[in-house]
N, C-alpha and C positions, 0 to 999 in steps of 0.2 A: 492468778499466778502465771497463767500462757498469753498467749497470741496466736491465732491464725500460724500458721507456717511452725510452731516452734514442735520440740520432739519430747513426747511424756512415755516413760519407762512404764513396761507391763508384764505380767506374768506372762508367759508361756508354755500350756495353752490359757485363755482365759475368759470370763464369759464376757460373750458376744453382746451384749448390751453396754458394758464400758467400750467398747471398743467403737460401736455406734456415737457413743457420746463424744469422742475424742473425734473420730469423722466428722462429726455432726458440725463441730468447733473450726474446721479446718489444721486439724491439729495432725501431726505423724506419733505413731504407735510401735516405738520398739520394743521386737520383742526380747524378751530376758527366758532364757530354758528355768524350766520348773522344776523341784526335784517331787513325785507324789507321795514322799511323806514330810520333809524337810524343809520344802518351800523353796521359792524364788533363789536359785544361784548365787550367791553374794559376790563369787569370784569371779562370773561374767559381766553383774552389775559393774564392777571397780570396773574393768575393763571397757563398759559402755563409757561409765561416767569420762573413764579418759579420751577416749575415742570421739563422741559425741557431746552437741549440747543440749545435754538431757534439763527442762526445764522443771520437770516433776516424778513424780512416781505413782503412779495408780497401781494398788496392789490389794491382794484378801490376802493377808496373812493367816486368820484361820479358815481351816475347813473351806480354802480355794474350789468354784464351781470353775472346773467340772473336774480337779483331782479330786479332791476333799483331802488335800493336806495340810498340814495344821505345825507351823514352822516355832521349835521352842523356841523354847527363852532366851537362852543366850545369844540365837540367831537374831530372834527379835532387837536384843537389845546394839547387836552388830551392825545390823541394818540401820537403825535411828543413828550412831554413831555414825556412823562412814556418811549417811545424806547430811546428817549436819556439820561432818567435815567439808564436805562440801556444797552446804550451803543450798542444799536441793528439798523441795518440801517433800513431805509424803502426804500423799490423802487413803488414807487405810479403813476400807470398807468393811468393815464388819459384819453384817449383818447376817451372816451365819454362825458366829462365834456363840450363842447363847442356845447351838443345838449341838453341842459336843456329849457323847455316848457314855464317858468317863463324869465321875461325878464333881469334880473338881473344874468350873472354866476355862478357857485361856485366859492368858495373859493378853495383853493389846501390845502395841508397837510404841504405843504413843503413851506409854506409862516409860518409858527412857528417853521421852525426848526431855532437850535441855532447854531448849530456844524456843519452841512457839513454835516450830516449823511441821507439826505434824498437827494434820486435818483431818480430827476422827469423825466417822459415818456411819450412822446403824439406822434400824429400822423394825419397825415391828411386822413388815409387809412379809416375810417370810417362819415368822414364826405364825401371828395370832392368822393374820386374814392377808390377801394383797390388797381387798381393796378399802381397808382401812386408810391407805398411804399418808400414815402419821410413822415421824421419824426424827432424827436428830442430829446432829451435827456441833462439833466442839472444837472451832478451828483455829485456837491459841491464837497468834501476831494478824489473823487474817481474818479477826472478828468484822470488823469495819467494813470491812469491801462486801464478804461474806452478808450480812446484813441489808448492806445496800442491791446485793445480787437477789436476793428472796424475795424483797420489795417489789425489784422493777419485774421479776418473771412472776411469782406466784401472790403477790398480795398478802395472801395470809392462809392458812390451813382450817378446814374447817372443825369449826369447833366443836359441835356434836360427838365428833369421831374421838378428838382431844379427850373427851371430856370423858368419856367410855372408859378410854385406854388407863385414865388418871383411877380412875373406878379403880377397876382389877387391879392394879399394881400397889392401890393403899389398901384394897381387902385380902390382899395374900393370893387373890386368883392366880396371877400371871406364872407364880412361882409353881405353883401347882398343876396347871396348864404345862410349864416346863418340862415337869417330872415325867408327864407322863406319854407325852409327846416322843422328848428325845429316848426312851424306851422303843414307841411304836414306830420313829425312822431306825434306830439301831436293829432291831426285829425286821424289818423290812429290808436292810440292805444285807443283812446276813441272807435272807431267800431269797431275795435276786442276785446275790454272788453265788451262791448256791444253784441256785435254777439254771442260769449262764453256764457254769461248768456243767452242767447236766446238758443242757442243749445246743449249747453251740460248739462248733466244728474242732476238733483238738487245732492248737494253737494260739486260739485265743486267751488273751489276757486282761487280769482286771485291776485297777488299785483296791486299796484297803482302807476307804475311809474310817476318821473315827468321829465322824459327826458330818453334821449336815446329809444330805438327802441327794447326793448325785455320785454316778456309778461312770467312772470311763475305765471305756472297753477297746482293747487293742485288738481287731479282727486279724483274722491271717494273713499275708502276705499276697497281694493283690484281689483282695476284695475292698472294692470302688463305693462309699459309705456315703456318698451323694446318691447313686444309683441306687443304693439299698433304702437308703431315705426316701425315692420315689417311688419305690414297689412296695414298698409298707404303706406310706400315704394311703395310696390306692385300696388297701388292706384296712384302713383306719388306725393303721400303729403309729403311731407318731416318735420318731428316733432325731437325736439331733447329732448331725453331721462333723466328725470335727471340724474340716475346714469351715467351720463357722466360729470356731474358736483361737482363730488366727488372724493376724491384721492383715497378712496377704492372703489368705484362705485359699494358702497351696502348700500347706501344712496337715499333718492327718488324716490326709485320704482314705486311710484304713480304719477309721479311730471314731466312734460314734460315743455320746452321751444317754444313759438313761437314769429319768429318774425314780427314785422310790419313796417320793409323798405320798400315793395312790397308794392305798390300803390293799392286800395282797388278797387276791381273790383267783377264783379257775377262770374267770373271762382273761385276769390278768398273766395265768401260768400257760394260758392257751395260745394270746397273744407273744411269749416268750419262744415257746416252744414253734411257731408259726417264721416267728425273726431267724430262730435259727436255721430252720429250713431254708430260707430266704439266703442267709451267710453261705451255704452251701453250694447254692445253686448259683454263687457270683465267683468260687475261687475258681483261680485256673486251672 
């Protein structure tokens, strides 16, 4: 869909891995502000779209790392409209959309497209295993290229893993696996929202995901979350920085990521309690 030089639309903040892939391409990254429950802006987007020539759209409509906002339906279906007014694809990464809290899914973006122009993407790398890296792709009008693109880079996926994945999902594992999964991340982001408020410094702030597995945290008002990122290092806490989830990563200096896959333990409420201290010792 791009070229070298051309400009693909992104959430803001968003994770840092799409954002690599677009660098990686030669490609520019604008950003579009996030709402952390509603999702990607629609009235900035129009605004991009006029201003800019925006050749794509890279976006997680659900459960966005690192808000975990999760944009209804009617937005969804706003969004597909307005790109296929003007004729812009979407590639709508999903693969957190199948860890939502509530028992009911989301919807996708690309159940309102009309045209072929939306390229949906998921994966099992975030629910079963990463390093299954078996996953999916259903790119409507862009089958062909699509196809030929997998060919020249990856050959083929290996099959063993395939064939696993095909297992549990005709024996009923996967669904079951679900159940009981998105309970133990929902249980887990409730005590690291909790823990946070208990430990860290008043001012801080957190979103409220309702699914998927990551927590952003808004630190006080001059504490430097690259700095904090390095004195935790050192610590063995591993925090990720917001300016990492900006394409000029001079965005969120206050703003750190964590996540809550890691099963809730006292190494892990010590390590929390340790971070805070750390927030502490950086405001002004």
């Amino acid at each position: 869909m791009c070229q070298p030089g051309d400009v693909v639309a992104i959430e803001s903040p968003t994770f840092y891995g799409l954002l690599q892939v677009i660098e990686s391409c030669g490609m520019q990254a604008l950003e579009i502000p996030t709402h952390p429950r509603d999702g990607i802006s629609l009235e900035a987007l129009q605004l991009a779209i006029e201003q800019w020539p925006i050749k794509a759209c890279l976006l997680i409509p659900n459960y966005n790392n690192p808000l975990g906002s999760c944009m209804p339906d009617e937005r969804k279906q706003a969004l597909a409209a307005l790109l296929e007014q003007h004729d812009i694809p979407l590639v709508e990464d999903d693969v957190y959309g199948d860890l939502g809290f509530a028992a009911k899914r989301p919807s996708v973006a690309k159940a309102w497209s009309r045209q072929g122009n939306a390229l949906y993407c998921s994966s099992f790398a975030k629910t079963l295993a990463p390093g299954l890296r078996v996953g999916w792709l259903v790119p409507g009008r862009y089958m062909a290229q699509v196809e030929n693109l997998k060919y020249m880079q990856h050959q083929a996926t290996p099959t063993l893993n395939q064939l696993i994945v095909a297992q549990l999902l005709e024996q009923g594992g996967y669904d079951r696996y679900l159940r009981q999964v998105r309970q133990e991340y929902a249980r887990n982001v409730a005590r690291m929202v909790k823990a946070v408020s208990l430990l860290f410094p008043d001012g801080t702030r957190m979103t409220q995901p309702e699914g998927g597995f990551a927590l952003w945290v808004e630190l006080p008002q001059g504490v430097d979350a690259m700095e904090l990122h390095r004195r935790a290092s050192l610590e063995g806490i591993i925090v990720a920085p917001g300016p990492l989830f900006s394409a000029t990563q001079k965005k969120y200096g206050n703003f750190i990521r964590l996540s809550c896959a890691v099963p809730w333990s006292d190494r892990l409420e010590k390590a929390l309690k340790k971070l805070g201290e750390m927030v502490r010792a950086l405001m002004p």
